[in-house]
C-alpha positions, 0 to 999 in steps of 0.5 A, a space after each residue: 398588283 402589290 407590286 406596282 403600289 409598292 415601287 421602289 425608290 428607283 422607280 418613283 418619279 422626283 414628284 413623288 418623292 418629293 410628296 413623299 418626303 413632305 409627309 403626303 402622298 397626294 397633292 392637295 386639292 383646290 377649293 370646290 367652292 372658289 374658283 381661281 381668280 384671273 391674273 386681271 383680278 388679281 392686278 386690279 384689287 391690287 391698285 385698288 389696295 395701293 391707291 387705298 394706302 396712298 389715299 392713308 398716307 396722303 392724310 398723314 402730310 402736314 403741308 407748310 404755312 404760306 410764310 413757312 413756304 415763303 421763307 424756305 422757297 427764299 432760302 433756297 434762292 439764295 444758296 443757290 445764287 451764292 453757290 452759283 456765283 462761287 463756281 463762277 469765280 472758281 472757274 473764271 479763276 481755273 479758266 484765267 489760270 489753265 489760259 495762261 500756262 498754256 500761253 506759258 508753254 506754247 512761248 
């Protein structure tokens, strides 16, 4: 009967030795008190933790002035409208030049 408390190494599973070399010779037991809480449990108070820092973060926002939205909106407008017309001039310029050295080459 000692003989069977007292396995060998080569006789005891990788589980054991594994509690073994964390010092325990058991596995620790679960909470009697609490039970385990459902993976829908779970999911669920973890929306409820993000919409919560959401809600903190949405408070944080310092929203622009109608002018100050004005202003920026505008200025965006702009730009793109001079950046539009500069890719328009470089590809008519590209288009007109590409045209003509293939007319070059098919003389």
């Amino acid at each position: 009967m000692d003989e069977d408390l007292n396995k060998s190494e080569t006789e005891q599973s990788g589980g054991e030795r594994a509690l073994e070399a964390a010092g325990r010779k058991e596995p620790k037991p679960k909470k009697a008190g609490k039970p385990e809480e459902s993976k829908w449990q779970h999911f669920t108070k973890w929306c409820v933790a993000k919409f919560m820092e959401y809600k903190s973060e949405f408070k944080k926002i310092v929203w622009p002035s109608r002018q100050e939205l004005f202003r920026q909106s505008l200025t965006v407008i702009v730009v793109s409208l001079i950046f539009g017309a500069y890719i328009a001039a470089v590809d008519g310029l590209l288009g007109t030049a590409f045209t003509g050295f293939v007319n070059l080459v098919n003389r």
